[in-house]
C-alpha positions in Angstrom: -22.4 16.6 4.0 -22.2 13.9 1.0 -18.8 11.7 0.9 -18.3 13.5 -2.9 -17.9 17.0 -1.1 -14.7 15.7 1.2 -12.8 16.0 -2.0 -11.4 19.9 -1.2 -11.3 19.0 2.8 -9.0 15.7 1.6 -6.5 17.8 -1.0 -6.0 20.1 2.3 -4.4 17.3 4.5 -0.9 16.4 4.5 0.1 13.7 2.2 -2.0 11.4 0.3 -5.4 11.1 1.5 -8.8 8.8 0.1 -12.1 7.7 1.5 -13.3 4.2 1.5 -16.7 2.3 2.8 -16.5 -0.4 4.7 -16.7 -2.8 2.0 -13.6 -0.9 0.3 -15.2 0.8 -2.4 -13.2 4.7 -3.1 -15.7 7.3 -2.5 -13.3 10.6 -2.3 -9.6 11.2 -3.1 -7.3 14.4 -2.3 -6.8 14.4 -6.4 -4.1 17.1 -5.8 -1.4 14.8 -4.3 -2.5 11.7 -5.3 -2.5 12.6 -9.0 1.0 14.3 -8.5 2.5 11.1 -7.1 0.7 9.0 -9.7 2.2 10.7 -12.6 5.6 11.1 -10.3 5.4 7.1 -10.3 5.0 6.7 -14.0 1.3 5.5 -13.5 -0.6 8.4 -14.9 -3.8 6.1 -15.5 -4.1 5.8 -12.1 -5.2 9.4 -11.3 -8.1 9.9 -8.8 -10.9 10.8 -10.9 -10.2 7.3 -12.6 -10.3 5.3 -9.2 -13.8 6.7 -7.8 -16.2 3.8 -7.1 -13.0 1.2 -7.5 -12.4 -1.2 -4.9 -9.3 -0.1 -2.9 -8.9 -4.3 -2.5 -9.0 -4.9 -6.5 -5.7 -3.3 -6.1 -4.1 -5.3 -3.1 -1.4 -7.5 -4.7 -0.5 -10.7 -2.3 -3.6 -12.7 -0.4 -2.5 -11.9 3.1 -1.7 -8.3 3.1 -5.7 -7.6 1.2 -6.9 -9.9 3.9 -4.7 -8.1 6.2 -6.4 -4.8 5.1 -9.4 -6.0 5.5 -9.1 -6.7 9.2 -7.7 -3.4 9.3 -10.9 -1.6 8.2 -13.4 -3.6 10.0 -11.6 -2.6 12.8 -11.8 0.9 12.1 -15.2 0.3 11.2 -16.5 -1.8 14.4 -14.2 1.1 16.9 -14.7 4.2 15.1 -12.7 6.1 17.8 -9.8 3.6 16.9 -6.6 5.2 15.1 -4.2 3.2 13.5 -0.9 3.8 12.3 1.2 1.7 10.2 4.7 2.2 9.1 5.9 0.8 5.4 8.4 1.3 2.7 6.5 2.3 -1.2 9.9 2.5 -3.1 10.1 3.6 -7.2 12.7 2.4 -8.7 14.9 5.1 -8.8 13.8 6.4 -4.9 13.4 4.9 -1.7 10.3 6.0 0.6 9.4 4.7 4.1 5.8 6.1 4.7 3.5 6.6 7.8 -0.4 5.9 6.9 -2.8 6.5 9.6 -6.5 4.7 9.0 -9.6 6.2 11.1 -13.2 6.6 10.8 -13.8 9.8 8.9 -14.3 12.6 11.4 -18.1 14.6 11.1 -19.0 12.2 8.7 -22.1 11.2 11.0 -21.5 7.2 9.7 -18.9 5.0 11.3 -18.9 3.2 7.6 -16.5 5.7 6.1 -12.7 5.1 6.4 -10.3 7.9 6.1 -6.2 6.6 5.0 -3.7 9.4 5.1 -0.2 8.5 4.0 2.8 11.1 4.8 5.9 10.5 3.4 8.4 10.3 6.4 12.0 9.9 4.6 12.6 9.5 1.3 16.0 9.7 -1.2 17.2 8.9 -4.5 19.3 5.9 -4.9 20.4 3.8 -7.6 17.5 2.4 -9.8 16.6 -0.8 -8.9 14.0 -2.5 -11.3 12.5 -4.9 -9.3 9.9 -1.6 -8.1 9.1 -1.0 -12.2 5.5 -1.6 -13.2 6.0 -4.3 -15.7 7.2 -6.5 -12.8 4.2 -7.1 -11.3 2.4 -9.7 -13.2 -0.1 -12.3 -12.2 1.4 -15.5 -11.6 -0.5 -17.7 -14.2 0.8 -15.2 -17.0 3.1 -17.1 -19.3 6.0 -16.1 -18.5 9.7 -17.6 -18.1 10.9 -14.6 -15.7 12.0 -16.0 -12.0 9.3 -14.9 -8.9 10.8 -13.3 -6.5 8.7 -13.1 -3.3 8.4 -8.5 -2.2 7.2 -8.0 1.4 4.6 -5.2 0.9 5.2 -3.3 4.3 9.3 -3.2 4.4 10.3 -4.3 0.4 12.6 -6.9 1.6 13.2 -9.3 -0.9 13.3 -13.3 -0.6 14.8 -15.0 -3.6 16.1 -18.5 -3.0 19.3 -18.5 -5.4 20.6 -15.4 -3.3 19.7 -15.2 0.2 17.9 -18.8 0.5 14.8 -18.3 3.0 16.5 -14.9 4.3 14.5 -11.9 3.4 17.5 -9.3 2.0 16.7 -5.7 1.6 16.3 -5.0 -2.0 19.6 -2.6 -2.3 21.1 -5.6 -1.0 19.4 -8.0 -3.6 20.9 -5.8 -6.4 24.4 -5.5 -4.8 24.4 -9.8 -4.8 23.0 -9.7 -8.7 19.5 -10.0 -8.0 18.1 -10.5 -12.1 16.7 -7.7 -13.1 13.8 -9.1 -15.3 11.7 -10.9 -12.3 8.4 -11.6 -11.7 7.1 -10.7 -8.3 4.8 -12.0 -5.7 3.7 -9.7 -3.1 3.6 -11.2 0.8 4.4 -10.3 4.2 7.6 -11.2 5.6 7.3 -13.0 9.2 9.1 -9.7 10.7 6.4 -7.7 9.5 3.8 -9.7 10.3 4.3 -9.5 13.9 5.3 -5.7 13.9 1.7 -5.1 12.1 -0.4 -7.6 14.2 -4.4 -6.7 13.9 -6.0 -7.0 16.7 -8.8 -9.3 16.0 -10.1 -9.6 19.4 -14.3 -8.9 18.9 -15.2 -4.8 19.5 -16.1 -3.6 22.9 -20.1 -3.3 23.5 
């Protein structure tokens, strides 16, 4: 079976679900849920059929969590009967989500270069909007731009914004409550905390 045909097979699992190689190039998407949550997210020109052949790493904001990712997949990739699971917020503004994304090689797919991601939402509810999670936030950090940056750990969303919470990493309802600006710019990181709760095992595969 081709890596195009997973595409009905992928809309049947729970959650979101994609297919990368091991370079991190997009090969299949369950369209069905990810276009719903794209348009759900106010990002409607991010629907699957527009994200085939992309790089899944293009769109990794913050250094260490795409390198991060990438030691996640060539794990995958060198153990295919590995399974990882990895716990993380992926708030809107207006909605708090913690998610559960499990990353395996894709079963039956007679190549151990192919790298299945299935997200499942595990708790989410509405809260009030907090505009730090809006698109327009998330600028490069060379743009012109007068805004404060305001470092976002990718996996929980904790904040760290000197004038605030100094070097403490506060969680983003919190950041608000203290008068966290609301026009920022942000820089995407992990948070030491996280870092350790998501350690990769980098020791060399088994042979």
């Amino acid at each position: 079976m081709k890596t195009g045909d997973y595409r009905n097979g992928l809309d049947a699992l729970q959650g979101i679900a994609f297919v990368i190689d091991r370079d991190g190039n997009i090969s299949s998407i369950g369209s069905k849920h990810w276009d719903a949550f794209a348009c759900h997210n106010d990002a409607p020109d991010l629907r699957a059929e527009t994200l085939i052949g992309q790089n899944l790493f293009d769109y990794v904001s913050g250094a260490d969590l795409r390198e991060q990712l990438k030691q996640v997949v060539a794990r995958v990739v060198d153990r295919p009967d590995t399974q990882l699971v990895l716990d993380f917020r992926c708030d809107a503004p207006a909605r708090l989500r913690r998610i559960r994304q499990t990353i395996s090689a894709l079963p039956g797919s007679g190549t151990k270069d192919e790298v299945l991601f299935q997200s499942v939402e595990v708790e989410a509810h509405d809260r009030p909007p907090i505009n730090l999670f809006r698109r327009h936030q998330d600028l490069p950090l060379d743009t012109k731009d007068d805004r404060p940056i305001v470092r976002l750990c990718s996996w929980c969303q904790r904040v760290q914004f000197a004038p605030i919470g100094g070097d403490d990493w506060l969680d983003t309802e919190e950041f608000a409550r203290k008068g966290g600006p609301d026009q920022t710019r942000i820089t995407h990181c992990i948070c030491d905390d996280c870092f350790k709760l998501q350690d990769i095992d980098q020791s060399p595969p088994d042979h």
